[in-house]
Every structure is written in C-alpha cells, then in structure tokens.
The first five atom37 places (N, CA, C, CB, O) and aatype in JSON, in Angstrom:
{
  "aatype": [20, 20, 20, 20, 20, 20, 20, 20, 20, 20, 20, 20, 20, 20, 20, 20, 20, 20, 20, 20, 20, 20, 20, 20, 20, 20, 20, 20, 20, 20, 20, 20, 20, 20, 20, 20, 20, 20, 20, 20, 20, 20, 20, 20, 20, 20, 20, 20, 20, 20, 20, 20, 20, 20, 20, 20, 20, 20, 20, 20, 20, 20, 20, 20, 20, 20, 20, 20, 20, 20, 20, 20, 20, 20, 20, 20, 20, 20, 20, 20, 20, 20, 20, 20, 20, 20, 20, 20, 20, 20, 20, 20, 20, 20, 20, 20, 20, 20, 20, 20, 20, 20, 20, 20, 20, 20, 20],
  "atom_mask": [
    [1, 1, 1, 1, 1],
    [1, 1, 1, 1, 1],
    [1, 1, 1, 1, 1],
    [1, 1, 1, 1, 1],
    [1, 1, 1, 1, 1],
    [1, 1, 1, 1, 1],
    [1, 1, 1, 1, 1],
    [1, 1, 1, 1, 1],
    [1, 1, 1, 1, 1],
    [1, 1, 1, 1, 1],
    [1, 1, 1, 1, 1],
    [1, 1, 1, 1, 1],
    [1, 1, 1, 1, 1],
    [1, 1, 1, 1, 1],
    [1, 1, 1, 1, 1],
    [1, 1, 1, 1, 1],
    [1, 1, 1, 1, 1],
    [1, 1, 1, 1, 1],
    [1, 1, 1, 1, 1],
    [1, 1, 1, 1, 1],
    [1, 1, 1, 1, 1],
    [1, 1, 1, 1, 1],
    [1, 1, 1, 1, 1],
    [1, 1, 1, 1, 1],
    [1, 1, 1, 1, 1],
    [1, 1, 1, 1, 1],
    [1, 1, 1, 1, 1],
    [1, 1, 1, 1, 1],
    [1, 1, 1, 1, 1],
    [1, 1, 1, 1, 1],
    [1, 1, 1, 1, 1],
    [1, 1, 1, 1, 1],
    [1, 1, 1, 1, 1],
    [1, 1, 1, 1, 1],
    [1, 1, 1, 1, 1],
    [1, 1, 1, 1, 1],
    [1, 1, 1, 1, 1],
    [1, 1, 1, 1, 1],
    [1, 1, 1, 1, 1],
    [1, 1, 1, 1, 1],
    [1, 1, 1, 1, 1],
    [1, 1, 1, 1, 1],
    [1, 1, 1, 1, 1],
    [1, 1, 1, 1, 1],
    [1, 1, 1, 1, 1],
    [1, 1, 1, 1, 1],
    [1, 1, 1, 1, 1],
    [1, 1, 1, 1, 1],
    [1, 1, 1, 1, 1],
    [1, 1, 1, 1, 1],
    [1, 1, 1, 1, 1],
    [1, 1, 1, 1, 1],
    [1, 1, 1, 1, 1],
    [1, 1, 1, 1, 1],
    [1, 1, 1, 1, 1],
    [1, 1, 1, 1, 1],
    [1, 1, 1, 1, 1],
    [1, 1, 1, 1, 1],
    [1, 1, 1, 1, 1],
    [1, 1, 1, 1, 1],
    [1, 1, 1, 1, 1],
    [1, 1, 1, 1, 1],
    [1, 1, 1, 1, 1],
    [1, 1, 1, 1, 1],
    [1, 1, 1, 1, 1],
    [1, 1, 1, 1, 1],
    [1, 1, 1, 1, 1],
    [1, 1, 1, 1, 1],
    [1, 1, 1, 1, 1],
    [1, 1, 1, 1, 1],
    [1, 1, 1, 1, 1],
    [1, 1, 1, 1, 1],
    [1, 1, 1, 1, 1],
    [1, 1, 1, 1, 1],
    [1, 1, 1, 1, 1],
    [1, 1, 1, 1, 1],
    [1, 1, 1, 1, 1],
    [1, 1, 1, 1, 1],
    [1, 1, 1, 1, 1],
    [1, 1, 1, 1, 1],
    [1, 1, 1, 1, 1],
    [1, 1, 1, 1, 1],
    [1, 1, 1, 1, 1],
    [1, 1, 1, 1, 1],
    [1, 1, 1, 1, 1],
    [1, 1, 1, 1, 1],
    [1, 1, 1, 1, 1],
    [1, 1, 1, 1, 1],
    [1, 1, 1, 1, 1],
    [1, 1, 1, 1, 1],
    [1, 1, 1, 1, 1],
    [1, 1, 1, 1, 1],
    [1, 1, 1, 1, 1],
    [1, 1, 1, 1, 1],
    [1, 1, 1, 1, 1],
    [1, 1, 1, 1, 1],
    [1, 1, 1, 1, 1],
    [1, 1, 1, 1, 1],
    [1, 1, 1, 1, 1],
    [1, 1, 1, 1, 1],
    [1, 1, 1, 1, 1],
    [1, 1, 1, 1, 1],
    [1, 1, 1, 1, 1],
    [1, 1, 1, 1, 1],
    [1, 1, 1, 1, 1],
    [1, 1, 1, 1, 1],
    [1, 1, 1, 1, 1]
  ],
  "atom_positions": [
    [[113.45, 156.84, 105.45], [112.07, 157.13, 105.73], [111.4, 155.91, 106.38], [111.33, 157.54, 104.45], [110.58, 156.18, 107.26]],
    [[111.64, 154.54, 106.07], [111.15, 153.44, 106.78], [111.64, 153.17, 107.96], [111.25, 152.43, 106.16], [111.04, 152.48, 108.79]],
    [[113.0, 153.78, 108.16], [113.42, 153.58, 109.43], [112.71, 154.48, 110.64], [114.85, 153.82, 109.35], [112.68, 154.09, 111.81]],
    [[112.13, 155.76, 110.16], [111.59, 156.39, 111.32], [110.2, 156.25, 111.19], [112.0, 157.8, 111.51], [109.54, 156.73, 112.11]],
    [[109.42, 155.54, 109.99], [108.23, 154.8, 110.07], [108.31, 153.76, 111.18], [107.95, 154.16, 108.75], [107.57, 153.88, 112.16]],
    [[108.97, 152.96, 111.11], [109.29, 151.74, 112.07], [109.27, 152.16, 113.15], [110.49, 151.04, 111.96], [108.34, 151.85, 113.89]],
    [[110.37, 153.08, 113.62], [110.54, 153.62, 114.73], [109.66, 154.33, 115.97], [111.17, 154.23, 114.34], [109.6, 154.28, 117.2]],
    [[108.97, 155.08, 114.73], [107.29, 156.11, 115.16], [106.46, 154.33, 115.53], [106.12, 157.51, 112.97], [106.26, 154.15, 116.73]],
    [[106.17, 153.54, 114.9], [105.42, 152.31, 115.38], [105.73, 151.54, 116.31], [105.27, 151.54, 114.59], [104.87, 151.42, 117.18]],
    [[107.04, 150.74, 116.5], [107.41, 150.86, 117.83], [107.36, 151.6, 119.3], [108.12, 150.88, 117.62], [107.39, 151.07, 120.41]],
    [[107.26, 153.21, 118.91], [107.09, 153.63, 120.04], [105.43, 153.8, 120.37], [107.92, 154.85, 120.11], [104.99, 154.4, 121.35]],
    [[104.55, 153.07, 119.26], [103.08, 153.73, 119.85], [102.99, 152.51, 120.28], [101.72, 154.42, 118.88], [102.45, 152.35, 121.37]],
    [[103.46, 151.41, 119.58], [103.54, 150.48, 120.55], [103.73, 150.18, 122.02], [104.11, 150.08, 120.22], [103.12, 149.46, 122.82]],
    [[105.04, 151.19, 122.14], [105.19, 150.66, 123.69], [104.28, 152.16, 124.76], [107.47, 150.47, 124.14], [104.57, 152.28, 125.95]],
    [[103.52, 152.85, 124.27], [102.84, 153.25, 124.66], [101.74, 153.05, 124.95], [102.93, 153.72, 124.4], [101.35, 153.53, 126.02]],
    [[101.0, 152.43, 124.29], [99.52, 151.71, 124.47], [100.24, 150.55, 124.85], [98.33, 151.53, 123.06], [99.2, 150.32, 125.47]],
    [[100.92, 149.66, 125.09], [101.31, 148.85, 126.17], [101.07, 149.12, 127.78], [102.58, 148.75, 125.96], [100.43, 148.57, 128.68]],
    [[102.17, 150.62, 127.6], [102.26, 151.21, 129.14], [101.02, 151.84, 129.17], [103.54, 152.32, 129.53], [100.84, 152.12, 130.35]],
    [[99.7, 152.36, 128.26], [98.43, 152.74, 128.8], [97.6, 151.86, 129.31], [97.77, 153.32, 127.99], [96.58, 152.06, 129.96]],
    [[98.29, 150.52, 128.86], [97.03, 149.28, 129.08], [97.54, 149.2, 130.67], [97.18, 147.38, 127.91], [96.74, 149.5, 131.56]],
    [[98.73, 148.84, 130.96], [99.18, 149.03, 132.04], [98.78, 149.73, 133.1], [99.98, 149.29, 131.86], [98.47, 149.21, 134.18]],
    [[98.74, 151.7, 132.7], [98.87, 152.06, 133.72], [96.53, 151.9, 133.53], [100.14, 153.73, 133.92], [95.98, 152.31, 134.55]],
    [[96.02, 151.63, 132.95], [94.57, 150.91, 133.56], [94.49, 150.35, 134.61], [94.04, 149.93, 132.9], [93.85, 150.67, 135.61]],
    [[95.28, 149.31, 134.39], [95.28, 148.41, 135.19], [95.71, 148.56, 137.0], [96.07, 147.64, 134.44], [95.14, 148.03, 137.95]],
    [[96.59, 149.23, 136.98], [97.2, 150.12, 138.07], [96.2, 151.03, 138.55], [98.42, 150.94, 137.59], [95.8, 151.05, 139.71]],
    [[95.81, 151.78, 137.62], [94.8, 152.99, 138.26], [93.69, 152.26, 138.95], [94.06, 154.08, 137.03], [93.29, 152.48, 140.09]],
    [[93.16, 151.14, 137.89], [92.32, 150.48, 138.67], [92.67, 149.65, 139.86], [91.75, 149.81, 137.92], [91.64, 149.11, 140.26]],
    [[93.74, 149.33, 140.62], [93.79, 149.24, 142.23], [94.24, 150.63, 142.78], [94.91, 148.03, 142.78], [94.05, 150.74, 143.99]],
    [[94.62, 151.38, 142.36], [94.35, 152.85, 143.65], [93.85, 153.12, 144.06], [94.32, 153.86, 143.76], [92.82, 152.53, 143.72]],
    [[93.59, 153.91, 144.95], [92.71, 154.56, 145.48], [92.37, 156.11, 145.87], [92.72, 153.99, 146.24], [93.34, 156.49, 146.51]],
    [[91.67, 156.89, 145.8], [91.96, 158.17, 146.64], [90.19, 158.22, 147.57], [92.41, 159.89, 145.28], [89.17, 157.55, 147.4]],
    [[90.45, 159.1, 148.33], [89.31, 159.06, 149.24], [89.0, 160.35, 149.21], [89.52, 158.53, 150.64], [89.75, 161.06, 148.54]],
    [[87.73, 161.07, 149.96], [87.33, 162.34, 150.35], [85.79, 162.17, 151.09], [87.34, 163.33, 148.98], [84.75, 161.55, 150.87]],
    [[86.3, 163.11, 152.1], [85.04, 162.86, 153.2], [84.76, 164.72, 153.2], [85.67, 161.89, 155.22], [85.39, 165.68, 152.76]],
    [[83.7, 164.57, 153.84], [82.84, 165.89, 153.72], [81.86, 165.91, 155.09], [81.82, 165.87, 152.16], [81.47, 164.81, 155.49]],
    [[81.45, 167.06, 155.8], [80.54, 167.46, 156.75], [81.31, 166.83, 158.08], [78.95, 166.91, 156.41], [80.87, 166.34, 159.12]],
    [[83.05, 167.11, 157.43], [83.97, 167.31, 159.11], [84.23, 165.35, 159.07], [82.44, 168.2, 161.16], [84.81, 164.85, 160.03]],
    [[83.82, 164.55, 158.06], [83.99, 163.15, 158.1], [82.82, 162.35, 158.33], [84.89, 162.83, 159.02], [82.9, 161.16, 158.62]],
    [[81.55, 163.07, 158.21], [80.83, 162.32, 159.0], [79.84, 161.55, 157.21], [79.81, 163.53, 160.53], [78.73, 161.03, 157.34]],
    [[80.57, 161.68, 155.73], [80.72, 161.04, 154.98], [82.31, 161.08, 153.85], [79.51, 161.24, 154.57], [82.96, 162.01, 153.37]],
    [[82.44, 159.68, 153.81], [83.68, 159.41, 153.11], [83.54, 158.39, 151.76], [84.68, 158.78, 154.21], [83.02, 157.28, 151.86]],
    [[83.99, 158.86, 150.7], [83.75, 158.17, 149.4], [85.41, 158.01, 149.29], [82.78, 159.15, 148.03], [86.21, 158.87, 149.66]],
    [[85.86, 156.38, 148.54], [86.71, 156.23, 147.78], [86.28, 155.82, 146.51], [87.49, 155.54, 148.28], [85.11, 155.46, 146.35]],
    [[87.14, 155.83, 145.52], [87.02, 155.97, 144.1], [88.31, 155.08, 143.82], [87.0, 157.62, 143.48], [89.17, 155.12, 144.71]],
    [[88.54, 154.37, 142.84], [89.58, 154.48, 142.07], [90.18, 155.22, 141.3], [89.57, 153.94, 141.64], [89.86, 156.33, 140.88]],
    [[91.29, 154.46, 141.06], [92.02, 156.06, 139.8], [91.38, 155.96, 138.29], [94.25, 155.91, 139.35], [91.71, 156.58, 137.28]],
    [[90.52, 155.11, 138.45], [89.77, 155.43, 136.78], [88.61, 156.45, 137.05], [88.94, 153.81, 135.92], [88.12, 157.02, 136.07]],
    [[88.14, 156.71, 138.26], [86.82, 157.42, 139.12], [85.78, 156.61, 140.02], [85.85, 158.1, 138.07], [85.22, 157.15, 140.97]],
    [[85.54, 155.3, 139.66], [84.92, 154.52, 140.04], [84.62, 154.07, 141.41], [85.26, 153.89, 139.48], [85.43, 153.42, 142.07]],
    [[83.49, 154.41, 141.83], [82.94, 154.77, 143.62], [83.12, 153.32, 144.02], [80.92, 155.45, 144.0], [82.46, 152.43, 143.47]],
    [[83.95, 153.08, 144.88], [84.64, 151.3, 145.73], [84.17, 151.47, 146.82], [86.5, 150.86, 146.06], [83.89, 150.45, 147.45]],
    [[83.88, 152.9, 147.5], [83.11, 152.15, 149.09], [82.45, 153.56, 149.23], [84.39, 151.52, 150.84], [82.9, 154.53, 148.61]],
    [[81.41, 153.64, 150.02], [81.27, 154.95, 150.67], [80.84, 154.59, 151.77], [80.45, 155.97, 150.09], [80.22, 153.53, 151.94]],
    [[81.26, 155.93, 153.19], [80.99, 155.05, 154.48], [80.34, 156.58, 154.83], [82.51, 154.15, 155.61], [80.63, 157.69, 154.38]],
    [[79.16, 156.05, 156.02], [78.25, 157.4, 156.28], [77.96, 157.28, 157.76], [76.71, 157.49, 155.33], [76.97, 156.59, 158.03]],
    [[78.64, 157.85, 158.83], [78.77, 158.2, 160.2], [76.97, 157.74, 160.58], [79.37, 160.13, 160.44], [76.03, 157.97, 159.82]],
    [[76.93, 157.5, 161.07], [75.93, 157.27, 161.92], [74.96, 158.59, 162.51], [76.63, 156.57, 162.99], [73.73, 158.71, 162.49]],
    [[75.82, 159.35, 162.93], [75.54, 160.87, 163.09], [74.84, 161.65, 161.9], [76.88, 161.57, 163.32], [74.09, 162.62, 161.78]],
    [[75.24, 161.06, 161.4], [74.99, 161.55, 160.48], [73.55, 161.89, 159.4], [75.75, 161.03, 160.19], [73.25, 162.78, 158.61]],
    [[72.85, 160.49, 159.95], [71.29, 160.42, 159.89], [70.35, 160.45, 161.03], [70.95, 159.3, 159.3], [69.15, 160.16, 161.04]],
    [[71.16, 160.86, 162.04], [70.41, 160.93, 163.58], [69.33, 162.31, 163.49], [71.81, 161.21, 165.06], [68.21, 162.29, 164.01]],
    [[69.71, 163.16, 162.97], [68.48, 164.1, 162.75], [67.63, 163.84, 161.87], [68.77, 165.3, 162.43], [66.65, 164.58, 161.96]],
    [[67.57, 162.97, 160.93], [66.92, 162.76, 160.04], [66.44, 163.83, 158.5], [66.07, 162.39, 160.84], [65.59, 163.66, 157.62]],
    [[67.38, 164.86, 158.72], [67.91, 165.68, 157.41], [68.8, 164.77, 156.25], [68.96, 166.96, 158.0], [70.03, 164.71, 156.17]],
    [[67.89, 164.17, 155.44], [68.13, 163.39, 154.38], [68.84, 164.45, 153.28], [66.74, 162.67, 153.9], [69.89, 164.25, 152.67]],
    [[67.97, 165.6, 153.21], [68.93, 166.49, 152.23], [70.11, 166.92, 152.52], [68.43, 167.62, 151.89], [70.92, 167.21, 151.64]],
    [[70.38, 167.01, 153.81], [72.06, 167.66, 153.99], [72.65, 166.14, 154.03], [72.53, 168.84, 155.77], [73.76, 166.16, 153.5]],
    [[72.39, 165.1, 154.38], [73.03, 164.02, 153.84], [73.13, 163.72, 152.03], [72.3, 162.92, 154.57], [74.15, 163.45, 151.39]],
    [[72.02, 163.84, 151.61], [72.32, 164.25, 150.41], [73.46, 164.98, 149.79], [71.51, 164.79, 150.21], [74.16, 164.6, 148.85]],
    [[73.51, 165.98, 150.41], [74.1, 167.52, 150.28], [76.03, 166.55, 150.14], [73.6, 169.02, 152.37], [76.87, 166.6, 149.24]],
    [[76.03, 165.81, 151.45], [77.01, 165.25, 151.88], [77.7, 163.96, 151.2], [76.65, 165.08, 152.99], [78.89, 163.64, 151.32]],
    [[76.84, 163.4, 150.58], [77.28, 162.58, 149.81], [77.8, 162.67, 148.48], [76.57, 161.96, 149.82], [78.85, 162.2, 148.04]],
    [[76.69, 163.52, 147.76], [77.49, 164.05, 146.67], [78.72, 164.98, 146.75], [76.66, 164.66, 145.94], [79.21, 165.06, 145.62]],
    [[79.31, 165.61, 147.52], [79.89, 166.62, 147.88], [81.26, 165.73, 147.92], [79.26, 167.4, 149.17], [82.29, 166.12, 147.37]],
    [[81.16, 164.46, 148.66], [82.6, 163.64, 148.73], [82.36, 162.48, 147.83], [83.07, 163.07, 150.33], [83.23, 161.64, 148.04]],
    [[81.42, 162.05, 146.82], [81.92, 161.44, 145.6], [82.1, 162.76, 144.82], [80.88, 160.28, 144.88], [82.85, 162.3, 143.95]],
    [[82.0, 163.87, 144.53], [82.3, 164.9, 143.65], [83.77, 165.12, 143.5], [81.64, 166.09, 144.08], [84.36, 165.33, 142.44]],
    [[84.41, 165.03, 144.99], [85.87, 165.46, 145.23], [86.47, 164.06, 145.39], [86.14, 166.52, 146.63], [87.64, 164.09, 145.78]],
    [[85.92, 162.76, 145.16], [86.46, 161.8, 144.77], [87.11, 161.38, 144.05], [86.1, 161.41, 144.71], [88.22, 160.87, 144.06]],
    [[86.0, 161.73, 143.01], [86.03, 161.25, 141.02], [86.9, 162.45, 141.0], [84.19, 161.33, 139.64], [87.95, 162.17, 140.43]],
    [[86.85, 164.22, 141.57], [88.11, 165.13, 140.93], [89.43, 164.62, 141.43], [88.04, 166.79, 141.36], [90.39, 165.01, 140.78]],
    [[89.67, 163.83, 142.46], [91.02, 163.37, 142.63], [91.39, 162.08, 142.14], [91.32, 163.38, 143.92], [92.56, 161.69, 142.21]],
    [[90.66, 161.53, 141.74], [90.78, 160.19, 140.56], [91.01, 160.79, 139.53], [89.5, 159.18, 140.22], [91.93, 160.25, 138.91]],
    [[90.5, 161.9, 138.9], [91.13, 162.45, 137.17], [92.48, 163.44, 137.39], [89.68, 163.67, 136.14], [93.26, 163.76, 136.49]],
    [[92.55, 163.74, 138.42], [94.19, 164.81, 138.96], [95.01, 163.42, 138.98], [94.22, 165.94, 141.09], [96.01, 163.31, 138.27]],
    [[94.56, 162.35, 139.83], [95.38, 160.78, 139.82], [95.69, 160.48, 138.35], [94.34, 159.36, 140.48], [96.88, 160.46, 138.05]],
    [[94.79, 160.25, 137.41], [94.68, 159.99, 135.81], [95.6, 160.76, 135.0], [93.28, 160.34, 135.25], [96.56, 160.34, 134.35]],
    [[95.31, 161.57, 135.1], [95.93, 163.18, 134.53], [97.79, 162.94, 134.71], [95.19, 164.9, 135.94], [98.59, 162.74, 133.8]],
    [[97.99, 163.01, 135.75], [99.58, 162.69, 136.56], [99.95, 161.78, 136.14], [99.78, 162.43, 138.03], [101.09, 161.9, 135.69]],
    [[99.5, 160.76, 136.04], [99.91, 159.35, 135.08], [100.02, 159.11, 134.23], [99.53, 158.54, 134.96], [100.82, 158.26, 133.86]],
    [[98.97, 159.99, 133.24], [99.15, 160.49, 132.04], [100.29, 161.14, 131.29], [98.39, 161.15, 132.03], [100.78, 160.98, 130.17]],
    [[100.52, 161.92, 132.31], [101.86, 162.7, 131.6], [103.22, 162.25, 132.0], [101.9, 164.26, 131.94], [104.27, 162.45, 131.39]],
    [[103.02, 161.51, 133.28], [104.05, 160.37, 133.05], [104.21, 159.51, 131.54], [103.66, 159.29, 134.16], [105.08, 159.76, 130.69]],
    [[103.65, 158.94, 131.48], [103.32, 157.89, 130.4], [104.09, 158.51, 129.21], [101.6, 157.66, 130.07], [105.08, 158.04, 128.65]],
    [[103.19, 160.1, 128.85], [103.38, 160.59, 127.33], [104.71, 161.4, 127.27], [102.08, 161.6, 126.78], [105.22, 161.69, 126.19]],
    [[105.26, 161.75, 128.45], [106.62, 162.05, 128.56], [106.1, 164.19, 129.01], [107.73, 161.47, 126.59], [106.82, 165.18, 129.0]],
    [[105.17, 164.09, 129.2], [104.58, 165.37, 129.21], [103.72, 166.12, 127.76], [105.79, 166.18, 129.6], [103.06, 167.16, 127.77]],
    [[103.95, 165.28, 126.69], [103.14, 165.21, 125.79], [101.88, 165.21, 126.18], [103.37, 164.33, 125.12], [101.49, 164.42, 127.04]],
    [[100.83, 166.35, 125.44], [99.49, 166.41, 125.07], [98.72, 164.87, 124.85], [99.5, 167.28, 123.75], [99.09, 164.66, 123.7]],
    [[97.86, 163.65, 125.23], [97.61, 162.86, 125.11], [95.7, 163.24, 124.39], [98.15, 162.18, 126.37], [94.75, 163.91, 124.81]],
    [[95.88, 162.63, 123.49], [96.5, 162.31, 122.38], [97.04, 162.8, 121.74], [96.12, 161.99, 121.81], [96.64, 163.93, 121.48]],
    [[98.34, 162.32, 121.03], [99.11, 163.1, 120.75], [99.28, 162.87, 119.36], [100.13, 163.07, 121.53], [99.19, 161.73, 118.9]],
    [[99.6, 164.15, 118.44], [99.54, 163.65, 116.87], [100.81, 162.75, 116.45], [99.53, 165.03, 115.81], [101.78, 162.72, 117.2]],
    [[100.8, 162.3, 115.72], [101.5, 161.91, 114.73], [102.47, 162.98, 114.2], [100.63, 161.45, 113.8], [101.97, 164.06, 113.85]],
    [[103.91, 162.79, 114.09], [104.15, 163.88, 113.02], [104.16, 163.77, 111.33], [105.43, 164.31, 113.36], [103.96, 162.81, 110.58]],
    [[104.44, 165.02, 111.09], [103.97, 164.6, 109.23], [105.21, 163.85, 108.87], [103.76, 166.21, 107.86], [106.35, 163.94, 109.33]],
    [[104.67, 162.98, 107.82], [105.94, 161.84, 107.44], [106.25, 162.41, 106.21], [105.54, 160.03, 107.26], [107.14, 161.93, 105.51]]
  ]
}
C-alpha cells in the first residue's frame, strides 16, 4: 500500500512539474485572428493574453468607430478561443488524455 502511495506522489509530482512547464511554454506562443477581411488582427498567447493588436488604417478612414468596435472585439474573441483550443491540446497532452483535474483514486 505505501508503495503505490509513493508511486501516486511521484507521479503528481512530475505532473505539476510538466504543468509549470507547459505555463511557461504557452506563455511564448502565439495564435492570431484577424476579422473585417484583415483589416483588424489580435494575437494572444496560449494562456489568452492580448500581445499585440494591429488595425489597418482603412480601417478608421470612414470614421465608423462602431464597426471598428464591432472588429476588434470580434478578433480578440477568436483569439482568446484559439488560446484555450491551444490550452486545452496541451492539456491533454500533459494528463495523458485524462480529465484535468483529475481525481485521485481511492486508496
């Protein structure tokens, strides 16, 4: 019974190792998404976190602030969803396809 006590601890060990890890990783990725044909583009990291957004020039030439509006949120929206599909995938790398968090079994 101590041996698969031990064993179960060791491995949460080297799991929250490899979660601290893959943080760290997610946090230099990147994914991008642009909206209104490109004329705005948001990147995110793989934790979600908005790293640049770039906005066409064209893009405020009519001076329709709300469809720029419209446009900005629209490609940080599909940013941050491809930063948690990024998260998610890494995730189940990590847990072996395990449910994260994952229980304990009964000892």
């Amino acid at each position: 019974m101590t041996n698969n006590f031990q064993q179960i601890l060791e491995l949460g060990q080297q799991v929250q190792a490899r979660l601290s890890q893959l943080q760290t990783e997610l946090g230099q990725r990147t994914v991008s998404s642009s909206s209104g044909g490109g004329m705005v583009t948001a990147t995110a990291d793989g934790r979600g976190k908005i790293r640049a957004l770039k906005i066409d020039p064209a893009a405020v030439e009519g001076g329709d602030i709300e469809m720029l509006e419209d446009l900005v949120l629209a490609a940080v929206s599909e940013a941050q969803t491809r930063a948690q599909s990024l998260y998610e995938e890494e995730m189940k790398k990590v847990s072996g396809g395990l449910p994260m968090p994952f229980q304990l079994p009964e000892l």
